[in-house]
C-alpha positions as CSV (number, residue, x, y, z in Angstrom):
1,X,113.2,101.3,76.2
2,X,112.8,102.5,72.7
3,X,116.2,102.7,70.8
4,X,116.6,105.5,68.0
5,X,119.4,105.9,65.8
6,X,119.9,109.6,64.9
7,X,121.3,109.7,61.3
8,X,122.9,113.7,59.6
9,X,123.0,113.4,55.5
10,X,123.5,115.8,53.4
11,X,119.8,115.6,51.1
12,X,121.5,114.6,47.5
13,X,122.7,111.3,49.4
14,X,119.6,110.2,50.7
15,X,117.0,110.4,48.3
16,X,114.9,107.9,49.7
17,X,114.9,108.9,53.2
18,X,114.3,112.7,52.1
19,X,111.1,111.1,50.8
20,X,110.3,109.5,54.0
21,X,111.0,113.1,55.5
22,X,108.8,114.6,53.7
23,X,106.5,112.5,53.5
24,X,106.2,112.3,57.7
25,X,106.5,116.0,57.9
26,X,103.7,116.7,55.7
27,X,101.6,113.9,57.9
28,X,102.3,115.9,61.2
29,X,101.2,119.4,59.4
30,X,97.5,117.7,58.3
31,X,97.4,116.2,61.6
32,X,97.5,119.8,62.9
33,X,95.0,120.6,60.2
34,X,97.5,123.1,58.1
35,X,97.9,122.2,54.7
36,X,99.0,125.5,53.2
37,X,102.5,125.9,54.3
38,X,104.3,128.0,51.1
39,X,107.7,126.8,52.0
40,X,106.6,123.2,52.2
41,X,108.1,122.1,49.1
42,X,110.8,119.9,47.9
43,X,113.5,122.6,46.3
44,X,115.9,121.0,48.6
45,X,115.9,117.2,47.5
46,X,118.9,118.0,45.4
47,X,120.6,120.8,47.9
48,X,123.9,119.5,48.7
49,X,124.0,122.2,51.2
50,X,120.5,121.0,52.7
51,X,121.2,118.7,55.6
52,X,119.1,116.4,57.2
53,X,118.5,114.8,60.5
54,X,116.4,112.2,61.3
55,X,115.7,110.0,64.3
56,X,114.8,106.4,63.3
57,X,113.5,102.9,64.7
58,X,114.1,99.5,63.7
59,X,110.0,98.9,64.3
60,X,108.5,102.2,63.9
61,X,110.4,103.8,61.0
62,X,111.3,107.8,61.1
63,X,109.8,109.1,64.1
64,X,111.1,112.8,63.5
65,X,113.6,115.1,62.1
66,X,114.8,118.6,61.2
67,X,116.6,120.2,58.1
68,X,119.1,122.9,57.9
69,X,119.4,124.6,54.8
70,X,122.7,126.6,54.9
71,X,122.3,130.1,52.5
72,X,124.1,129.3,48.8
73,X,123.9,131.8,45.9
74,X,120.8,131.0,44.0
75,X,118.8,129.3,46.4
76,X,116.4,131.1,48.9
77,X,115.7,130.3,52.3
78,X,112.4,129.1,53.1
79,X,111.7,132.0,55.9
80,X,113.1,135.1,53.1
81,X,110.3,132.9,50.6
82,X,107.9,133.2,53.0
83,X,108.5,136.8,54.5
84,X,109.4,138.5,51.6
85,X,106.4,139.6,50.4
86,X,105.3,141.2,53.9
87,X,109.1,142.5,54.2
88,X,111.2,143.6,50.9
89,X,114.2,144.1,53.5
90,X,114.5,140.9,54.4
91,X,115.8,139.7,51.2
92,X,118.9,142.6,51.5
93,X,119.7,141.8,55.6
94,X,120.1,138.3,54.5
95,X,122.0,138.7,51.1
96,X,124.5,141.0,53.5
97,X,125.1,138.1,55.9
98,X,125.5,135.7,53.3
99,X,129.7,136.2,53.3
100,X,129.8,135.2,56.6
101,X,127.6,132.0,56.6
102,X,123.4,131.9,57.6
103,X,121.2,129.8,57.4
104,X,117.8,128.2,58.5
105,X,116.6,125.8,60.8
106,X,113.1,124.2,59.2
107,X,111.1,121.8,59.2
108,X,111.2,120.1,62.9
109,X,108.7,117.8,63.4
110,X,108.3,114.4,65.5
111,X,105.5,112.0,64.5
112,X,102.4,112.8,66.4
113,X,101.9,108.7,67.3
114,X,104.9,109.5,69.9
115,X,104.6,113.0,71.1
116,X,104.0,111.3,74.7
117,X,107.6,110.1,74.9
118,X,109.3,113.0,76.2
């Protein structure tokens, strides 16, 4: 049976593993073929308020993970990056729900070597 260890950080602690994250993710997206992703960036390796999760091995490494980005003045989400242009509005619906806490799911991937693992 293969063991993982799931491990929560907020990014600034972790440098190294937010590498490894990124590094994985971006693997899985070329795998795919997409290697255009406007959001796929690394604005958030020094995010306090970015917080990673990643599932890891002793043998294989990081096998996956997934990244919340909570909403901070001065930092945009990936999706109102992305979206923006198409939708001005979006920008304004998420500035009003700042006050009360939002934020973004992003980034979920597993490495494609184990997809068949359930």
């Amino acid at each position: 049976m293969l063991k993982l260890t799931l491990k929560a950080f907020r990014a600034p602690e972790e440098p190294e593993l937010c590498q490894e994250f990124v590094r994985q993710h971006r693997k899985v997206l070329e795998d795919f073929g997409i290697s255009n992703v406007t959001t796929n960036n690394e604005h958030w390796l020094d995010d306090p308020n970015a917080i990673i999760i990643v599932a890891l091995n002793e043998e294989f490494g990081m096998m996956g993970g997934i990244r919340l980005q909570l909403a901070t003045e001065g930092r945009v989400l990936p999706m109102e990056e992305a979206i923006a242009k198409l939708d001005p509005q979006v920008k304004q619906a998420l500035e009003e729900l700042r006050p009360h806490g939002n934020g973004e799911v992003c980034s979920l991937w597993n490495a494609n070597e184990f997809r068949h693992l359930g």
